[in-house]
PLY file of the C-alpha trace (Angstrom):
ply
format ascii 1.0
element vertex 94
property float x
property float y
property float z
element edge 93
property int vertex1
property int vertex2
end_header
0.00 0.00 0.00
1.03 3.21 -0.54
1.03 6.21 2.07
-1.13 8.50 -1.00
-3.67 5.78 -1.03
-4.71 6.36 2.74
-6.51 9.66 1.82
-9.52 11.01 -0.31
-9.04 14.72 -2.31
-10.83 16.36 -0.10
-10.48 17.70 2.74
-7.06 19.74 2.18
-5.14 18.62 5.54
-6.18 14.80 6.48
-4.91 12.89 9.19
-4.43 9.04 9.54
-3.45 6.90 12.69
-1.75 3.84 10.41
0.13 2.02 13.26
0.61 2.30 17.10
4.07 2.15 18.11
5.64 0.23 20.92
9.21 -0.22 20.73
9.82 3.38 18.47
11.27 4.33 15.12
14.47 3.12 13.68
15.99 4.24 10.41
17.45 1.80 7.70
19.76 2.56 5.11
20.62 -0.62 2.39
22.85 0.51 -0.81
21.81 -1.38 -4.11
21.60 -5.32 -3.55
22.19 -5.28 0.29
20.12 -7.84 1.76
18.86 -7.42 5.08
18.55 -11.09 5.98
15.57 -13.27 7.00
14.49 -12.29 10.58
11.38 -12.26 12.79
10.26 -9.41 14.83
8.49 -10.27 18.24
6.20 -6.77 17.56
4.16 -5.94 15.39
5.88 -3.51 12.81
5.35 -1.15 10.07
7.92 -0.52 7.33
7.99 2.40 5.29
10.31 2.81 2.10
11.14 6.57 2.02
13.29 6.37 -0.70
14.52 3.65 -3.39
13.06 0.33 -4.60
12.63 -3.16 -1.98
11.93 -6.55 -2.47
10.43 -7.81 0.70
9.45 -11.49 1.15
8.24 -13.36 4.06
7.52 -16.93 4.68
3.90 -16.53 4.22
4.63 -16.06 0.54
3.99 -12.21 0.63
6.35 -10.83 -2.35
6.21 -7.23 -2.75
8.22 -4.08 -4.28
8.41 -1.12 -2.26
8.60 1.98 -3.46
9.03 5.68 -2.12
5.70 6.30 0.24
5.03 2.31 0.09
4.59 0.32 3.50
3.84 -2.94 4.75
2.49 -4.27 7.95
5.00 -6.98 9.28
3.10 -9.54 11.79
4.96 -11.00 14.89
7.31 -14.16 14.38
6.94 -13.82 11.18
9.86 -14.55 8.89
11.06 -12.08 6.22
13.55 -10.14 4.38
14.37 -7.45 2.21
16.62 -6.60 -0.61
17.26 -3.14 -2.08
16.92 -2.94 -5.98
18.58 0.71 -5.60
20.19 2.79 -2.56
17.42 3.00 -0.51
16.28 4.23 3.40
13.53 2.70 5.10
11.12 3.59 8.86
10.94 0.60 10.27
8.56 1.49 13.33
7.59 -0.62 15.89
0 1
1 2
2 3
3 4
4 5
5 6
6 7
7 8
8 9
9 10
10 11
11 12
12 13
13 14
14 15
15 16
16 17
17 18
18 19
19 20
20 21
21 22
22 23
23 24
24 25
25 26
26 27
27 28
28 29
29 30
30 31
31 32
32 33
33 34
34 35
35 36
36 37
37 38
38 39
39 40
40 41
41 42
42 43
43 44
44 45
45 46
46 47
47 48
48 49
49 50
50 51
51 52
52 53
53 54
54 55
55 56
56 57
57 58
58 59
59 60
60 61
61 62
62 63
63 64
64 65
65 66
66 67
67 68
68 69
69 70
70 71
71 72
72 73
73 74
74 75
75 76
76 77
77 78
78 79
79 80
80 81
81 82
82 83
83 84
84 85
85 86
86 87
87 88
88 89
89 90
90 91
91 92
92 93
């Protein structure tokens, strides 16, 4: 999904809750082809691509490609990983 997508043309300022945070807000950076390897996170988490292209995969055979103002919603103990296509920096909040 992208961040765009959340809101209708009208009003002219709209607001959105799209995730509640627990743990806080860390910033990724991952040049082209880095590979952030497969991992679980024990939170619930919400990854943002800010800027560049991602692959990211999990073992519930979700496949997508991120792209600036793209997130996904990353369940708990789920397995998953990401590769960059191009320099890119990522929100990972949790």
């Amino acid at each position: 999904m992208n961040l765009n997508d959340s809101f209708s043309e009208k009003p002219p300022i709209q607001t959105k809750k799209l995730f509640t945070a627990s743990e806080g807000v860390t910033s990724i950076r991952l040049t082209e082809g880095a590979i952030l390897k497969e991992h679980v996170s024990k939170v619930p988490a919400l990854l943002v691509c800010v800027s560049g292209e991602i692959n990211f995969v999990s073992d519930t055979n979700e496949k997508q490609t991120l792209l600036q103002g793209d997130f996904v919603n990353i369940l708990p103990d789920v397995k998953h990983l990401f590769q960059a296509n191009q320099d890119s920096t990522l929100l990972l909040i949790k």
